[in-house]
C-alpha positions as CSV (number, residue, x, y, z in Angstrom):
1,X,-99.9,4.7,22.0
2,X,-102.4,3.3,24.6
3,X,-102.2,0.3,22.9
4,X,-98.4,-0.3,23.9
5,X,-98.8,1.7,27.2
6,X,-101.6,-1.3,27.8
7,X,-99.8,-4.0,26.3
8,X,-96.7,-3.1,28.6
9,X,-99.0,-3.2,31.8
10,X,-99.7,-6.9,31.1
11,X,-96.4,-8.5,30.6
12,X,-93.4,-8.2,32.8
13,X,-91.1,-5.5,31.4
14,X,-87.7,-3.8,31.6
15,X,-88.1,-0.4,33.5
16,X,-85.7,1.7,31.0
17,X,-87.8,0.4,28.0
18,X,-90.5,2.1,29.3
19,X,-89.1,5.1,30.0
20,X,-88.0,5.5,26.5
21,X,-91.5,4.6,24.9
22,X,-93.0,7.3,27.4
23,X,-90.7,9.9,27.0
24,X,-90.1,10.0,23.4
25,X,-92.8,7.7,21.3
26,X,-92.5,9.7,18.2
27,X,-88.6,9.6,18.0
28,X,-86.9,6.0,17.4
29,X,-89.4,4.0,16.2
30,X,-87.5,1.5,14.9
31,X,-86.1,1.1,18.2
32,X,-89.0,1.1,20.7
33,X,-90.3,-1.5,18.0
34,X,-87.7,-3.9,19.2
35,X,-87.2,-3.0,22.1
36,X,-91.0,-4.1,22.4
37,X,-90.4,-7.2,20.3
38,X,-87.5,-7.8,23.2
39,X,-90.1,-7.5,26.3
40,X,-92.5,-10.0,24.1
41,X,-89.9,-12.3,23.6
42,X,-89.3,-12.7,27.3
43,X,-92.6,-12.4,28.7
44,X,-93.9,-15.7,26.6
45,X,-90.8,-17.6,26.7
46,X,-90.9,-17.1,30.3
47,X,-94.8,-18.1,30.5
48,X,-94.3,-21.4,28.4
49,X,-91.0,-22.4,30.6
50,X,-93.2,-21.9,33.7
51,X,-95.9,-24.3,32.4
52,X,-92.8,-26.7,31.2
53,X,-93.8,-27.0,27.9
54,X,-91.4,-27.3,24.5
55,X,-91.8,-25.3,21.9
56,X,-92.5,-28.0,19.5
57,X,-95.9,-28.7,21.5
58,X,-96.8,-25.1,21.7
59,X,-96.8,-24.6,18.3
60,X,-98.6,-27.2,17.2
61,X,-101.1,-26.3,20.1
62,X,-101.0,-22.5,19.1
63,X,-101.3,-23.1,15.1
64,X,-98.1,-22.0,14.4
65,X,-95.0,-23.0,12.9
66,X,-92.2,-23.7,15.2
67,X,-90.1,-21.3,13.4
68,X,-92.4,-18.6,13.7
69,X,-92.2,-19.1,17.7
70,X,-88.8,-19.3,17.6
71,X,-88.5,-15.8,15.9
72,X,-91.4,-14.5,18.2
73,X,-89.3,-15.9,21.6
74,X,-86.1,-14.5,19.9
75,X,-87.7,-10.8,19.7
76,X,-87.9,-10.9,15.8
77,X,-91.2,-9.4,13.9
78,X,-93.3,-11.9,12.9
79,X,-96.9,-11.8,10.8
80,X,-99.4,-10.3,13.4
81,X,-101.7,-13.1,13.2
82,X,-99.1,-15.3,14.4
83,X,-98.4,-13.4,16.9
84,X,-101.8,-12.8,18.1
85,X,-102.5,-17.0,17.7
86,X,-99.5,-17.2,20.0
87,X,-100.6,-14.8,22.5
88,X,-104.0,-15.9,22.6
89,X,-102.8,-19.7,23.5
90,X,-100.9,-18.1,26.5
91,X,-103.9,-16.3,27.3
92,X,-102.4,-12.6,27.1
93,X,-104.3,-11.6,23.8
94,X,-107.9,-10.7,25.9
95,X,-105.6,-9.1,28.5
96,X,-104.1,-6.6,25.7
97,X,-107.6,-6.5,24.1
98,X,-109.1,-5.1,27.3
99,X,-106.2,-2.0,26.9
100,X,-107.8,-0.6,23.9
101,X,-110.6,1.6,23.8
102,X,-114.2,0.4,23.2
103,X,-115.0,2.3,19.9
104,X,-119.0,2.2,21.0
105,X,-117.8,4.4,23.9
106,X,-115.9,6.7,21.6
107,X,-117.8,10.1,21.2
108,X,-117.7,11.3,17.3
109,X,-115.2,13.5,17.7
110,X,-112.7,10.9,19.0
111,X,-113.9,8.8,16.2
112,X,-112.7,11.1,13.8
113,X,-109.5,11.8,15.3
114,X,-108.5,8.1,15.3
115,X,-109.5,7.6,11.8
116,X,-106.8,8.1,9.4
117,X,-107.1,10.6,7.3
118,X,-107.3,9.8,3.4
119,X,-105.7,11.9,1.1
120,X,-107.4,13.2,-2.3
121,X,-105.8,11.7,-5.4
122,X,-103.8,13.9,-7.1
123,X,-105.4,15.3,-10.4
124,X,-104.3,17.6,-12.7
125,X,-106.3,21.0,-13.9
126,X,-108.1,19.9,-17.0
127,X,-107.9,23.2,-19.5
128,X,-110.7,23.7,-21.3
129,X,-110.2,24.3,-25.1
130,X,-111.5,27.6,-27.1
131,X,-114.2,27.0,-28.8
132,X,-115.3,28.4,-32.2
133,X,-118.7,29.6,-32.3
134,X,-120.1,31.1,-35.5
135,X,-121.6,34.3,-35.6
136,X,-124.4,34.7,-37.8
137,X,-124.6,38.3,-39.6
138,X,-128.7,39.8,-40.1
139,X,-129.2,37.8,-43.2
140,X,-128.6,34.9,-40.7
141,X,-125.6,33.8,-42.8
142,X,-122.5,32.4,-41.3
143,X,-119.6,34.8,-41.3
144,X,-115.8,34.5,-40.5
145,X,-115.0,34.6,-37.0
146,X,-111.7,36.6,-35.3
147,X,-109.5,34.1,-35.6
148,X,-110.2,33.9,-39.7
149,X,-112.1,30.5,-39.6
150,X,-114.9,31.1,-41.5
151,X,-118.0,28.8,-40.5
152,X,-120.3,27.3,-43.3
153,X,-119.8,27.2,-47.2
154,X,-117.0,29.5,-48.2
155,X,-118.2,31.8,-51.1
């Protein structure tokens, strides 16, 4: 959650979106998501119409497609590298990188905490068949066992 806490900080942002991701960022996902994608979409579209550039130019600049910045400027989900390629040509991806925690600074604890955790695969309990051994008698000659198998020669 710091990561959107920080990456509101940078850009310009509605004041009831925010309240909504801090009080409840477990519940409504789906919505926060786009309500995020919203706050994007106005924050660079406002950045590249105050430097008075088209988005055709921007694109090609940024190594995108000029569809993909049109879906990013209309609040759409986009592929994150193209999103971060876009941010990084305005110059707000080292300004959300700066939000997120060193991981050299992380004590081991927090380290393991922030890793997710993997979950055993699934296997099922093997059962192990009877097995048969023979029992000799004194004369060291094979006999039948309980089950009525008998081991060896039959006489």
């Amino acid at each position: 959650m710091s990561f959107i806490y920080g990456f509101i900080g940078i850009i310009r942002y509605n004041e009831r979106v925010v309240r909504e991701i801090a009080y409840c960022p477990h519940i409504y996902t789906d919505n926060i998501m786009k309500n995020i994608f919203k706050i994007i979409a106005s924050s660079t579209r406002f950045i590249r119409l105050q430097r008075n550039v088209d988005q055709e130019s921007v694109a090609n600049e940024a190594g995108v497609s000029l569809r993909t910045l049109q879906n990013i400027e209309a609040g759409k989900a986009v592929n994150s590298s193209s999103l971060f390629a876009y941010l990084s040509y305005l110059g707000l991806l080292d300004n959300m990188l700066a939000t997120l925690p060193d991981p050299a600074k992380l004590t081991p604890i927090e380290l393991l905490k922030s890793t997710p955790e993997r979950r055993a695969r699934a296997r099922g309990v093997i059962k192990k068949r009877a097995v048969s051994t023979p029992i000799r008698n004194t004369e060291n000659n094979l006999i039948k066992d309980k089950a009525g198998f008998q081991w060896g020669d039959e006489k």
